[in-house]
N, C-alpha and C positions, 0 to 999 in steps of 0.2 A: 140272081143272087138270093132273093129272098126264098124261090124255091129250095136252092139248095141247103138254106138251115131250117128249112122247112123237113124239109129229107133226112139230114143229118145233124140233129143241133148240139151234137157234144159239143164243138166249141164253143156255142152261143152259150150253155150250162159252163162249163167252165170258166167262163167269163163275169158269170153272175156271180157261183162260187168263190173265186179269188176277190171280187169287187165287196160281198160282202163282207169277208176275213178283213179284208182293208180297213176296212169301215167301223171294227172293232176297237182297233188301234188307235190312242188319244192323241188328239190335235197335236200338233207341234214334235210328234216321232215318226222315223220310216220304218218303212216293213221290206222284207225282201221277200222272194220266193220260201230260200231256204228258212227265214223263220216261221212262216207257217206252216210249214212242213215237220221243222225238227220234233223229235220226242223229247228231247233232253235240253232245255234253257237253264235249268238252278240246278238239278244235282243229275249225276252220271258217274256210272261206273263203282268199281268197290269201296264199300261205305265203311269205315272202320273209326268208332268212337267209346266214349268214356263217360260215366254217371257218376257226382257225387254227390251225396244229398244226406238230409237230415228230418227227422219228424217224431212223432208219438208212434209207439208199437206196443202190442200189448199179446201177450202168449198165455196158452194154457192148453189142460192135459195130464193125461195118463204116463206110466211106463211104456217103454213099447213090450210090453207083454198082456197077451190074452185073458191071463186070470185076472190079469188086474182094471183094465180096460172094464170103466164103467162103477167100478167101487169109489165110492165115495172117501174112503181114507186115505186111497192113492192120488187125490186129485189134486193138483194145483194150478193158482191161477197168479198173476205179476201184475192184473191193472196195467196201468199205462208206463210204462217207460218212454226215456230218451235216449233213438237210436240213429245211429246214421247206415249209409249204403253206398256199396261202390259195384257199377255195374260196368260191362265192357260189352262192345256190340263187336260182330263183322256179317256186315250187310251187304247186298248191290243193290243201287238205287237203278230200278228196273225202269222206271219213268219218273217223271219231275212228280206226279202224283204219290208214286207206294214206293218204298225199300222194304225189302224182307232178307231174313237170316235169322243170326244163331245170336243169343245172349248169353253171360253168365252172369250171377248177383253174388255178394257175402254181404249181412247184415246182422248187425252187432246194435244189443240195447240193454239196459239196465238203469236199475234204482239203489234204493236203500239198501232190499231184501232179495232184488231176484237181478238172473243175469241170463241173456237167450243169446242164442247164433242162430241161425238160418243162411243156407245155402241153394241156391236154385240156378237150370240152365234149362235150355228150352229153343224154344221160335221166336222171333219178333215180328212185326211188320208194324210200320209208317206209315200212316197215311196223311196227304197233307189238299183235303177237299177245297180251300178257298182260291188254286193257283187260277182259276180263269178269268177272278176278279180284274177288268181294267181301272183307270184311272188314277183316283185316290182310295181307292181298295184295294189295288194290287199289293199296297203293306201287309194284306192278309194272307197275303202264300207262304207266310212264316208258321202260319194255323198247320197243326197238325195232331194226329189224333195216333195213340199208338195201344199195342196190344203184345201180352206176353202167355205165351203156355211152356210148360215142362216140365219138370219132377226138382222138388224139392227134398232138404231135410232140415228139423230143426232139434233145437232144445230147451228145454228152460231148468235153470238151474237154480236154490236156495242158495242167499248169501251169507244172510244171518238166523234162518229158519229150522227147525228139522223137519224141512216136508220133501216128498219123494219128488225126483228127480224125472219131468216129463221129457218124452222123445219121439219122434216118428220117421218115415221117411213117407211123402208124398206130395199131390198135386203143388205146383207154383204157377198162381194165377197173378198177371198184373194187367190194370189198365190204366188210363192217361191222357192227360193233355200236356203239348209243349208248342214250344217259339224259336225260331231259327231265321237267326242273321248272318248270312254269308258275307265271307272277307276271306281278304289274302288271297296270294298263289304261291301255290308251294307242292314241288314234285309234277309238275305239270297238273295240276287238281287245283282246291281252294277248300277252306275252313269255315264249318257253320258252327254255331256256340247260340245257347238260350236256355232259360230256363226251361223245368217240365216240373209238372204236380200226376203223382205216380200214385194209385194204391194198391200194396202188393199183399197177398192171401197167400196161404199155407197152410192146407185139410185135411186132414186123414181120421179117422176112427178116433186115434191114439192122440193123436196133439193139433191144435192150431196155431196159427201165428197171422196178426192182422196187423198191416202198418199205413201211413199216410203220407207220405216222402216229399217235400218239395227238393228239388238237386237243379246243381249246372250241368248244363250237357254239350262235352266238344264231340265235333265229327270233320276227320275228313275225309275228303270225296276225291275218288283217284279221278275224275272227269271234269271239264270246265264247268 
């Protein structure tokens, strides 16, 4: 006997394997085969959700014309507004770790004197780094850290001013933290919702746009 796992000891290695996955798992819970196996415990399958949020944004800029770009009498700037944002994702959540896809934003702010839009679509991906926490830390597989690229356009406009009228079309940069609590079933899937603190950028030559977003975020997940 002992020759032969002497000879051959994948089972003996397997044995160790399984026993120590076991042994990760907090007192007083079972484990089975198939959950240490699965790829997908918290989210699975197509990810399809919604942002809305509110924060300080502040724009400035040129025309979008080349003669002007750069003169100083065409230039205008808004200081900080209050703006809000409504985003839409459709993602698949590839593992309980990362979801990636496609985003779209519209974001609307103003003051006294000035009034912007901004529009952007792009990539996203999710990442949610603390899911291997056990115990009394597994509350932190809610942690996730997120990232946006793709092309933007903005404006900024005088309300009560006569100054010229900034525009552009380019980069829409965002990044992020947020918090997801799962609940419900519905449509054979189930429902995540938490807050997230977003800050989203829009650069070009011709105009910027910088904002700071807190929002709620629903999602659901066509997978248990």
């Amino acid at each position: 006997m002992l020759w032969a796992l002497l000879v051959s000891p994948g089972p003996l290695l397997n044995a160790a394997a399984t026993s120590a996955a076991a042994a990760a798992v907090p007192v007083g819970q079972s484990v089975t085969a198939n959950d240490l196996e699965a790829p997908h415990r918290l989210r699975k399958g197509i990810a399809v959700g919604l942002t809305l949020g509110v924060g300080p944004i502040g724009a400035s800029g040129y025309p979008n014309d080349l003669s002007k770009i750069g003169d100083s009498t065409f230039y205008s700037a808004s200081g900080w507004m209050l703006g809000n944002s409504e985003s839409v994702m459709l993602m698949g959540a590839l593992t309980d770790y990362l979801s990636f896809g496609f985003w779209y934003t519209h974001e609307s702010a103003e003051n006294r004197d000035w009034r912007s839009i901004g529009n952007g679509g792009g990539l996203r991906v999710e990442v949610f780094p603390l899911i291997g926490f056990v115990g009394a830390l597994r509350r932190l597989a809610g942690f996730g850290v997120l990232a946006q690229f793709g092309l933007g356009s903005g404006f900024l406009a005088s309300k009560s001013l006569d100054a010229p009228r900034a525009a552009g079309t380019q980069s829409f940069l965002a990044t992020g933290v947020l918090y997801e609590w799962s609940f419900g079933r519905v449509l054979g899937g189930h429902m995540g919702a938490g807050p997230t603190l977003e800050y989203h950028a829009i650069a070009s030559q011709a105009f910027e746009r910088h904002g700071l977003l807190a929002s709620a975020r629903l999602v659901f997940y066509g997978g248990p």
